[in-house]
N, C-alpha and C positions, 0 to 999 in steps of 0.2 A: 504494500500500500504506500502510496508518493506519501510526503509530506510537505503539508506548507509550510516554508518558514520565513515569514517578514523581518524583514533584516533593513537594519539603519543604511544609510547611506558611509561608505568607508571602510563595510565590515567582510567586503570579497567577495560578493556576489557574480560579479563579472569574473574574476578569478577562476573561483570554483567551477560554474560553466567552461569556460574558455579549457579547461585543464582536465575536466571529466565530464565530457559532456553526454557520456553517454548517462551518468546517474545525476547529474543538474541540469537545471531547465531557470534559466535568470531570466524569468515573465518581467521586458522592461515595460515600463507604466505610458512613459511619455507619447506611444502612438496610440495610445487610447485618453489618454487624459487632455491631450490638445489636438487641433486639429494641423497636424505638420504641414513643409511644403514638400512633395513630391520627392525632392532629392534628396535623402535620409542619410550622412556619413556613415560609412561602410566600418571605418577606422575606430576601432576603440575608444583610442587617444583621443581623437578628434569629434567624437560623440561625447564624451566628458568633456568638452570644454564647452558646448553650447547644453549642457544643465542648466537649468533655470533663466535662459533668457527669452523662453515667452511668456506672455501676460495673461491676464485674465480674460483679453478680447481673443486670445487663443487656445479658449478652453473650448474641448466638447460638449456640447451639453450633455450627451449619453454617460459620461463620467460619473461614480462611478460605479454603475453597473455594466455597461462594455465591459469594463476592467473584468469587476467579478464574476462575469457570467463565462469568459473566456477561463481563469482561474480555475474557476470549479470543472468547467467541460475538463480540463486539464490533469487537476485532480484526479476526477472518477477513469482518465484513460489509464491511470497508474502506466505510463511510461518511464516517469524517473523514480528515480528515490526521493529526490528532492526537489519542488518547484520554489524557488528564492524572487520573494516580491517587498517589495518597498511597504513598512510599516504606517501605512496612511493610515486613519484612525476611521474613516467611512469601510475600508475596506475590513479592518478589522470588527465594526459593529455588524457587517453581513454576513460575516463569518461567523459571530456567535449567534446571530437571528436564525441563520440556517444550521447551525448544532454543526458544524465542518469546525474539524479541532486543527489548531496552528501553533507553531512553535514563533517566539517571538524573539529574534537577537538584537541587542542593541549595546552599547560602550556605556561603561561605569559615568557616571559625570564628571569624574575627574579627569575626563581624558579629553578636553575639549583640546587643549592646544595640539595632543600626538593626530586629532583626526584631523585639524588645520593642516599638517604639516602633511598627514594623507592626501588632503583634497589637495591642496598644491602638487604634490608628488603627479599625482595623476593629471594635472593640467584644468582643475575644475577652475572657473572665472570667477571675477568678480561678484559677479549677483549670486551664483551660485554661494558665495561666502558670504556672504552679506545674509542669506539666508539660514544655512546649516549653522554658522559658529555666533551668528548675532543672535539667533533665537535657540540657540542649544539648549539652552531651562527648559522652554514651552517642550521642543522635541524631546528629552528627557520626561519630563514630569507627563506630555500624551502619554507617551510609552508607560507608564509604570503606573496610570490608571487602565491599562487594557489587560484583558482578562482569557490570556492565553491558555491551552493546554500544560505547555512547558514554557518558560523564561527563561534566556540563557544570558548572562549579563557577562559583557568581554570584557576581559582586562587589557592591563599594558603590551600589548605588543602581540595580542590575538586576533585572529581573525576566523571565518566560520570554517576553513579548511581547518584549523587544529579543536573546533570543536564537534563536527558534524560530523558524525562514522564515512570514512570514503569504501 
């Protein structure tokens, strides 16, 4: 049976995928959650660095059920072990409306500056920071009112490869 597990932003979701992909599945949000243009970066690298520079006039409105209905299709096909999705907090209240159990990863709060020095690492932009490290409290404290299966709180220098059975 797949598992879902909502994971912070910095904690190797794209990793994981990228390195086992035959038992990770990294469901990215952003082609459901806005409406993109056409030409999608192919590049890793180059898809981290335009995080968070659309707006609100670039949201879906289908969001987010597109998201979770895709999700769940996902889920019941049990193809991976692991399907790895971003901890948005709508996503998580569907998840427990529909009794589908998630494991939920996310970084201690004292790790705000090692995950800066992540998102940098990886080439994430400015609004992207301006978002993750200027509201890290709200992102933490969402996180730690949701009402996962399991909770896996990472520490210094972890990421979901050294906690998720490969």
């Amino acid at each position: 049976m797949s598992t879902i597990v909502l994971a912070h932003a910095g904690t190797g979701k794209t990793y994981c995928a990228t390195h086992w992909p035959d038992q990770f599945l990294d469901l990215v949000s952003m082609p459901y959650k806005y409406i993109l243009p056409e030409q999608i970066s192919k590049n890793a690298k180059e898809s981290e660095t335009t995080k968070a520079i659309y707006t609100i006039e670039d949201m879906n409105p289908e969001w987010p059920h597109n998201y979770f209905d895709t999700l769940v299709v996902r889920f019941h096909l049990n193809q991976y072990e692991y399907i790895l999705a971003p901890p948005d907090w709508r996503i998580a209240i569907l998840l427990n409306a529909h009794e589908i159990p998630y494991t939920l990863a996310y970084p201690d709060r004292s790790l705000k500056k090692e995950y800066e020095q992540r998102f940098l690492k990886r080439g994430n932009n400015a609004d992207f920071l301006s978002i993750f490290i200027d509201d890290w409290d709200v992102f933490i404290d969402q996180m730690d009112r949701m009402h996962p299966q399991k909770r896996i709180r990472l520490q210094s220098g972890q990421f979901l490869s050294d906690v998720l059975h490969r």
